[in-house]
GUTORKOL-927628 format. One record per atom (N, C-alpha, C): residue in three letters; x, y, z. Coordinates in steps of 0.05 Angstrom, whole numbers, padded with zeros to 5 digits, always signed. Atoms other than C-alpha are relative to their C-alpha. Example, Ala and Ser with C-alpha at 12.3 -4.5 7.8 and 13.67 -1.06 7.14 Angstrom:
2
ALA+00018-00024+00000ALA+00246-00090+00156ALA+00018+00024+00000SER-00016-00024-00001SER+00273-00021+00143SER-00015+00022+00014
//
This chain:
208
UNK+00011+00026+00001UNK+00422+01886+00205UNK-00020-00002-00022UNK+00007+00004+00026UNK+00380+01906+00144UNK+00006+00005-00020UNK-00010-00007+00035UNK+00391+01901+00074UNK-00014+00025-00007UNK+00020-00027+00008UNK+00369+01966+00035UNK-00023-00012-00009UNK+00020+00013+00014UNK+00317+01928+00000UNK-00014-00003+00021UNK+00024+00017-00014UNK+00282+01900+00063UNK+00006+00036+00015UNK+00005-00025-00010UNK+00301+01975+00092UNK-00017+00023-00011UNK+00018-00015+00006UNK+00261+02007+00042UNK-00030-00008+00006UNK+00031+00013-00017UNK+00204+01959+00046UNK-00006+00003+00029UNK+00010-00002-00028UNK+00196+01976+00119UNK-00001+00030+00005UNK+00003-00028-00010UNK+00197+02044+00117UNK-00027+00009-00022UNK+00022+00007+00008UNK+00149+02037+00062UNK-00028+00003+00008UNK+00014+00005-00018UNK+00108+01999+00112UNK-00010+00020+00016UNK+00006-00016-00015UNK+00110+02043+00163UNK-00009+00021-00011UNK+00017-00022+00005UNK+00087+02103+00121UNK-00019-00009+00004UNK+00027+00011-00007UNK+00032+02059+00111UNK-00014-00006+00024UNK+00012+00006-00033UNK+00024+02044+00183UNK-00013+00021+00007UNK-00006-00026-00018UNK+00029+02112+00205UNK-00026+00025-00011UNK+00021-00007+00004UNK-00021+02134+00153UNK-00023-00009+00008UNK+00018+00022-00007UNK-00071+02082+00174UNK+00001+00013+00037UNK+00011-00010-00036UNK-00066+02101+00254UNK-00012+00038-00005UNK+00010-00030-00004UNK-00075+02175+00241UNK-00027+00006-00014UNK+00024-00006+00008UNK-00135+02168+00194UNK-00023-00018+00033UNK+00011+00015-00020UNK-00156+02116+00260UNK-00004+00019+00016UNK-00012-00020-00021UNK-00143+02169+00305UNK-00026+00021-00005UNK+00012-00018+00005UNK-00188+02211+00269UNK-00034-00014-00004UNK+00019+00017+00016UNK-00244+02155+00271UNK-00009-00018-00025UNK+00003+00029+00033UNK-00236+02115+00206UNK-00003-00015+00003UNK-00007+00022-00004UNK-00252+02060+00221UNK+00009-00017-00024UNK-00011+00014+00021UNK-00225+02034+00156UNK+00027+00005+00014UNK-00030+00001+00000UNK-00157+02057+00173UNK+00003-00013+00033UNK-00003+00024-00027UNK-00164+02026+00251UNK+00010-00034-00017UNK-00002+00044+00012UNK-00179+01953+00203UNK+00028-00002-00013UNK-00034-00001+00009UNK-00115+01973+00170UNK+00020+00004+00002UNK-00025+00006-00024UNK-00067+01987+00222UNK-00004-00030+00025UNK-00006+00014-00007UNK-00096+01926+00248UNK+00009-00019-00023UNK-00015+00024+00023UNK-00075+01880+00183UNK+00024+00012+00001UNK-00028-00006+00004UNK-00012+01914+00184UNK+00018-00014+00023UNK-00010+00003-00031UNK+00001+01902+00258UNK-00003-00030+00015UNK+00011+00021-00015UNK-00031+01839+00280UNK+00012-00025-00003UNK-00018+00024-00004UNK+00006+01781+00257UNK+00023+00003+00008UNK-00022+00006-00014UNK+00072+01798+00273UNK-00005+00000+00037UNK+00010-00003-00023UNK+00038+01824+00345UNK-00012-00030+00016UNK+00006+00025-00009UNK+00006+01750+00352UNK+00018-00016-00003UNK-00029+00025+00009UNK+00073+01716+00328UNK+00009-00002+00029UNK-00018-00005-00031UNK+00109+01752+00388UNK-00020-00006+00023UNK+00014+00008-00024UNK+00051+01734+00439UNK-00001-00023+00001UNK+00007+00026-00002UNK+00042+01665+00414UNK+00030-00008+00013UNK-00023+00006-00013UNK+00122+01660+00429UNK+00002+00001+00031UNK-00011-00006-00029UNK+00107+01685+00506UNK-00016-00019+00015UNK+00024+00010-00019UNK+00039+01653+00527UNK-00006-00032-00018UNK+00012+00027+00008UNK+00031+01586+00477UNK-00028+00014-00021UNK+00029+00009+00012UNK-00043+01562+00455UNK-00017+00030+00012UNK+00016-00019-00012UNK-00071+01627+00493UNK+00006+00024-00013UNK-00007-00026+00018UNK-00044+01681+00446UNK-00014+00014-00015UNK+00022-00022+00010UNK-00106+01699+00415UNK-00020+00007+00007UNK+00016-00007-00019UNK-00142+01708+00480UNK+00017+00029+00011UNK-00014-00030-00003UNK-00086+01759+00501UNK+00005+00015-00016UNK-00002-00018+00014UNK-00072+01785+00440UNK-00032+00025-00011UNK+00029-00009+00001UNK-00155+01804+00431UNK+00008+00024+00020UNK-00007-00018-00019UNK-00136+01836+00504UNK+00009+00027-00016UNK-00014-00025+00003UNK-00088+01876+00483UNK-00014+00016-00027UNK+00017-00014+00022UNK-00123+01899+00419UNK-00030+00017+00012UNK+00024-00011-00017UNK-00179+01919+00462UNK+00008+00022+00012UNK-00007-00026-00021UNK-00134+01963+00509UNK+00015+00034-00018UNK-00012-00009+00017UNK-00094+01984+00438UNK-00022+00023-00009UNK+00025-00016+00013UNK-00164+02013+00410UNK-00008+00020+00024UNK+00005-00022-00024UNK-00183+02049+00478UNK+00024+00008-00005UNK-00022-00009+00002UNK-00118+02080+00481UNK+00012+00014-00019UNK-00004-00003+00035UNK-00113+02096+00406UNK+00017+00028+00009UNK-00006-00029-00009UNK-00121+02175+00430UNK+00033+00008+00002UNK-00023+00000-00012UNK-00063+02173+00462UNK+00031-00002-00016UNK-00020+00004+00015UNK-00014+02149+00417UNK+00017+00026-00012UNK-00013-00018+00008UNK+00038+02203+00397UNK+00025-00017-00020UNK-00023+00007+00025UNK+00083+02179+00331UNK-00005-00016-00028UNK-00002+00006+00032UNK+00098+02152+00266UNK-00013-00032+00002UNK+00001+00018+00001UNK+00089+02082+00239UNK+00015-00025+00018UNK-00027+00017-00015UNK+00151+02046+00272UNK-00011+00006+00027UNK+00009+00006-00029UNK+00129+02076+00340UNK-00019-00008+00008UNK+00025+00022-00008UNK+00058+02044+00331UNK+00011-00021+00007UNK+00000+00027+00003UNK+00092+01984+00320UNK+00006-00005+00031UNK-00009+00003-00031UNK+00130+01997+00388UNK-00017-00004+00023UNK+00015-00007-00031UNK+00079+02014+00430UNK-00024-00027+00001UNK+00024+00028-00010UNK+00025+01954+00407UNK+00027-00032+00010UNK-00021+00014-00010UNK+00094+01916+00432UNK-00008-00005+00028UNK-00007-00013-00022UNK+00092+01943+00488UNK-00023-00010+00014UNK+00028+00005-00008UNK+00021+01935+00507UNK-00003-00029-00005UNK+00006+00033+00001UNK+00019+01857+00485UNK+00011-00011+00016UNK-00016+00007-00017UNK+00076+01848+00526UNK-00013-00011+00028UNK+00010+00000-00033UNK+00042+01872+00593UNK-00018-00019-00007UNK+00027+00015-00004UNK-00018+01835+00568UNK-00002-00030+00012UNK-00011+00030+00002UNK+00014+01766+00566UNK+00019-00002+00015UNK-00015+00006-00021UNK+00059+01777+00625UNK-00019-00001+00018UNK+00024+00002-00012UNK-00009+01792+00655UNK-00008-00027+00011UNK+00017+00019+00009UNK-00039+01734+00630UNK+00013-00030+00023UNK-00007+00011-00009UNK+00023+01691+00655UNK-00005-00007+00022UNK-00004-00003-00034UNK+00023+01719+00729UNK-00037-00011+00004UNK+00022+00005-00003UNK-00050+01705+00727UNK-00002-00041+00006UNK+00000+00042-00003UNK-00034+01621+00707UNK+00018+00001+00013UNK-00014+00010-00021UNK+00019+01625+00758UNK+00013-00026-00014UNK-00018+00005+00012UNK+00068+01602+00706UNK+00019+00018-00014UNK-00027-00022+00001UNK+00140+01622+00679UNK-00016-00001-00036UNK+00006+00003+00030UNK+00136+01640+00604UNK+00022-00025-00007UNK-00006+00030+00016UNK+00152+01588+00554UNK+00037+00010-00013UNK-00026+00000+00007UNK+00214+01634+00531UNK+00007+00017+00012UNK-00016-00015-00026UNK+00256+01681+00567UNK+00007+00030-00014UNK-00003-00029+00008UNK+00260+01759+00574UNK+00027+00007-00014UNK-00028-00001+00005UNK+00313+01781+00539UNK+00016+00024+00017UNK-00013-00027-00012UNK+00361+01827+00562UNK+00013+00023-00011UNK+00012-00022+00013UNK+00357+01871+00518UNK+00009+00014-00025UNK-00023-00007+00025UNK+00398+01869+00449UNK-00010-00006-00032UNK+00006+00010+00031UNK+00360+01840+00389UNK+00001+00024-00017UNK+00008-00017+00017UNK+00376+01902+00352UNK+00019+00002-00019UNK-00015-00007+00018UNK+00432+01928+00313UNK+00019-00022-00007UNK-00021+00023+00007UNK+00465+01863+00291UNK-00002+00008-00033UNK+00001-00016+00026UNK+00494+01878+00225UNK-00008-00025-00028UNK+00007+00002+00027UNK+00485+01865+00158UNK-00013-00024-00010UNK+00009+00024+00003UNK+00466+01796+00124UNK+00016-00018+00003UNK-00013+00030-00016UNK+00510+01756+00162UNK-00013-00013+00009UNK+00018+00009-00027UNK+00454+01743+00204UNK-00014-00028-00019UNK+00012+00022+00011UNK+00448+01673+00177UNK-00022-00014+00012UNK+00019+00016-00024UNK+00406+01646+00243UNK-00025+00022-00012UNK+00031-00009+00009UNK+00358+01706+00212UNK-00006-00012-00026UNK+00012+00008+00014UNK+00353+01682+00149UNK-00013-00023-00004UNK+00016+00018-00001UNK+00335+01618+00164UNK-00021-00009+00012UNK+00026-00009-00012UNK+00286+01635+00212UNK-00019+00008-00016UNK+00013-00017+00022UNK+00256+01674+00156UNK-00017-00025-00026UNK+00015+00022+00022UNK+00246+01615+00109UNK-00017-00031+00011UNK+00014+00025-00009UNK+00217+01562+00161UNK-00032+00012+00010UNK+00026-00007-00005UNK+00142+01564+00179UNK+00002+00018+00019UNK+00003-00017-00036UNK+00114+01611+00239UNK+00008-00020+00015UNK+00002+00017-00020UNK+00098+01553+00274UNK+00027-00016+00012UNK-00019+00006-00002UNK+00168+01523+00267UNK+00019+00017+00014UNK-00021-00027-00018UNK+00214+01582+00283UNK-00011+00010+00027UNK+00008-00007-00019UNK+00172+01602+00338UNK+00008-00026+00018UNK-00004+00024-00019UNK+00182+01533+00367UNK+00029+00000+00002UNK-00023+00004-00004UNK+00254+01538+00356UNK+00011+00028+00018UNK-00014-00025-00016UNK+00263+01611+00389UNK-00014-00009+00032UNK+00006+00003-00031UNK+00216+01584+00455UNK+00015-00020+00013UNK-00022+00011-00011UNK+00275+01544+00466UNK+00029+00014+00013UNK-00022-00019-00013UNK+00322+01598+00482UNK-00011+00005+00029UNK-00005-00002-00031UNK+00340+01615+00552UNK-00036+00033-00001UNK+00011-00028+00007UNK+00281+01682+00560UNK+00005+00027-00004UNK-00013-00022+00004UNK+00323+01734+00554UNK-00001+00010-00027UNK-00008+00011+00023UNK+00345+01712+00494UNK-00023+00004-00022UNK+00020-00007+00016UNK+00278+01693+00459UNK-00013+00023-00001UNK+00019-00024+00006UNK+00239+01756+00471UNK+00023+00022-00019UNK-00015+00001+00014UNK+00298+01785+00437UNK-00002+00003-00036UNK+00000+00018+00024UNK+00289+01746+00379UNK-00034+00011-00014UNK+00028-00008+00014UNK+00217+01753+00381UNK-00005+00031-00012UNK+00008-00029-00003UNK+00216+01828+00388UNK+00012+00014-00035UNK-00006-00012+00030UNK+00270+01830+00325UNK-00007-00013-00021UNK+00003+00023+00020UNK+00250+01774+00276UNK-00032+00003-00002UNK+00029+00006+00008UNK+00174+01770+00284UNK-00017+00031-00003UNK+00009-00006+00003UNK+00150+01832+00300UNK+00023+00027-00021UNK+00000-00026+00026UNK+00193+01879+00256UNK+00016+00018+00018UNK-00006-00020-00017UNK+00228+01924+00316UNK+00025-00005-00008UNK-00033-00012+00008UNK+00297+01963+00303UNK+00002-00009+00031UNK-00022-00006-00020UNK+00346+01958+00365UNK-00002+00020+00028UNK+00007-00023-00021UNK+00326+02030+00405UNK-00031-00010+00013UNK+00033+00007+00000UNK+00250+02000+00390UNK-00007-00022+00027UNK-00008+00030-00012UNK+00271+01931+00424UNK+00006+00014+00034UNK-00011-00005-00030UNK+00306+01960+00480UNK-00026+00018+00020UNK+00025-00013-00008UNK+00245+02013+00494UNK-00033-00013+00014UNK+00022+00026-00007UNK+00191+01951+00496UNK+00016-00010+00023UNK-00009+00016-00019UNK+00234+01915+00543UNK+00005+00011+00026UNK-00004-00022-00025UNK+00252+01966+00588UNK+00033+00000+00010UNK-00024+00003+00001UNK+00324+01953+00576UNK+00021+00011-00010UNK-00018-00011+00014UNK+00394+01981+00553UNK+00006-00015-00020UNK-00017+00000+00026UNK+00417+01975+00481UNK+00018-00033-00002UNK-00022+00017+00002UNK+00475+01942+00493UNK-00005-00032+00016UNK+00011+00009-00017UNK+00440+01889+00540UNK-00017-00014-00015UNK+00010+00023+00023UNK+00402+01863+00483UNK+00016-00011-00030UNK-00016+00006+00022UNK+00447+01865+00432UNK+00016-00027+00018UNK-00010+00026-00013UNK+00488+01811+00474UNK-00023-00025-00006UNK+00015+00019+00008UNK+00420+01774+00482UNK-00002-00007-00026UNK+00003+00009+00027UNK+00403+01775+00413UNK+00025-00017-00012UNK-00027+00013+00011UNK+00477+01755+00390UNK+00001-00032+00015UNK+00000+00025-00016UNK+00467+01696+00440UNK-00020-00015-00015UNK+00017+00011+00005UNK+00399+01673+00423UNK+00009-00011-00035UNK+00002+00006+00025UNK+00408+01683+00344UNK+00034-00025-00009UNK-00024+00020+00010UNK+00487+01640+00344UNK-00015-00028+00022UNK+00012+00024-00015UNK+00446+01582+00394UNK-00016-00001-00024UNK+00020-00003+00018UNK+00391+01588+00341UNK+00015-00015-00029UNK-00012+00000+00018UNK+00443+01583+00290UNK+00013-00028-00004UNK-00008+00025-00001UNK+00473+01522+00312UNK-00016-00025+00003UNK+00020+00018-00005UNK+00407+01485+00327UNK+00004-00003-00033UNK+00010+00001+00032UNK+00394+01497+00253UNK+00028-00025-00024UNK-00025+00020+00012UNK+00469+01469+00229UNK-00006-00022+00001UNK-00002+00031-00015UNK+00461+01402+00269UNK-00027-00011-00015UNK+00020+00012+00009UNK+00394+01394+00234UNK-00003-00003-00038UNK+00005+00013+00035UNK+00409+01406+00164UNK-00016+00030-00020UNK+00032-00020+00003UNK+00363+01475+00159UNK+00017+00016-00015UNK-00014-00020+00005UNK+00389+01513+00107UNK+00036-00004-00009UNK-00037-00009+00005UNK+00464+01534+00087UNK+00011+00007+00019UNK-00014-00010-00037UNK+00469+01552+00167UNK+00028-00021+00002UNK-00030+00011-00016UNK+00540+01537+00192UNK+00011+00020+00024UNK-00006-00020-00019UNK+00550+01601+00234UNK-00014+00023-00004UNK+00013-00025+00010UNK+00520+01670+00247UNK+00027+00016+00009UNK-00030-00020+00001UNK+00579+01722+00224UNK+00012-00004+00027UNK-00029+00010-00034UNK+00636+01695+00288UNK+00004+00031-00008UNK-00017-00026+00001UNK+00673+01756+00260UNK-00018+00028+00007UNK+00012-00025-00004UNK+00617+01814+00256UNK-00014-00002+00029UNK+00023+00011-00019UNK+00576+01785+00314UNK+00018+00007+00018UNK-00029-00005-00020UNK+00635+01782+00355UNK+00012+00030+00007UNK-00014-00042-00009UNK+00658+01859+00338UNK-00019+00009+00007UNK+00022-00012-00005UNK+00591+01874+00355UNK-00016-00005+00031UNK+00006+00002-00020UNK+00592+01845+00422UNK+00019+00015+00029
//
């Protein structure tokens, strides 16, 4: 599902991540402030997608429980990314069961990962509309679906990553994802968004 180009840039990243938590780890607080710039907007993208207007009351949370916890952490860059997933998640499912409301978009079940190559037209056009927009257009999926979406599009998570945050099998999001991102795909057609007309029928399809 990534180009080499955006596959180098993310591994890139993640060195950088990965250096940044371990000098954290060791007290830096410079490198804490710079695994949080690395980390934090996609981390508030995906919360603002679960909880709304309250996403930078839970996401604070979870950055709070992220920094206690630091210690703890065992891995590279990519599994930081997983685990402050992971942790926002509970925070803002928390948060929900607390307002004794459903989320705004739906758990996925558990697939936003390995969809291939740059067929993925519903991603690229996600990619070129505001936060604020695309997020509004993914809290329209069923919840399965969007977290999904959120987990692969906003914050940056491979497939194994996705399924690991969710607490789900592989194959179980890949379905979701393939769902959410051709619904996604067709909102976008009907509106005009883009060169969208379909996301790969043919690869999407062998891939389901």
């Amino acid at each position: 599902m990534v180009r080499g180009g955006e596959r180098r840039r993310t591994q890139v990243y993640d060195v950088e991540l990965g250096v940044a938590v371990e000098r954290a780890q060791q007290g830096d607080e410079d490198g804490f402030a710079a695994a949080y710039r690395l980390v934090h907007p996609g981390l508030l993208g995906y919360v603002r997608g679960l909880v709304g207007e309250d996403a930078e009351d839970v996401a604070s949370e979870a950055w709070l429980e992220i920094a206690r916890d630091l210690g703890r952490f065992r891995g590279d860059g990519a599994g930081f990314r997983g685990w402050t997933a992971t942790i926002a998640r509970h925070r803002a499912l928390d948060h929900l069961r607390k307002q004794k409301r459903r989320p705004r978009t739906s758990l996925i079940e558990q697939d936003v990962l390995d969809l291939p190559g740059r067929q993925d037209t519903a991603l690229d056009a996600l990619e070129s509309l505001s936060t604020e927009h695309a997020l509004a257009m993914i809290a329209t999926l069923p919840r399965e679906q969007a977290e999904a979406v959120l987990l692969r599009v906003v914050v940056g998570l491979d497939g194994p990553a996705t399924a690991r945050v969710l607490g789900k099998r592989s194959g179980s999001v890949r379905t979701s994802a393939y769902r959410g991102l051709k619904r996604l795909a067709e909102q976008l057609a009907s509106r005009g968004a883009g060169a969208v007309t379909s996301v790969a029928p043919r690869t999407l399809k062998d891939e389901t």
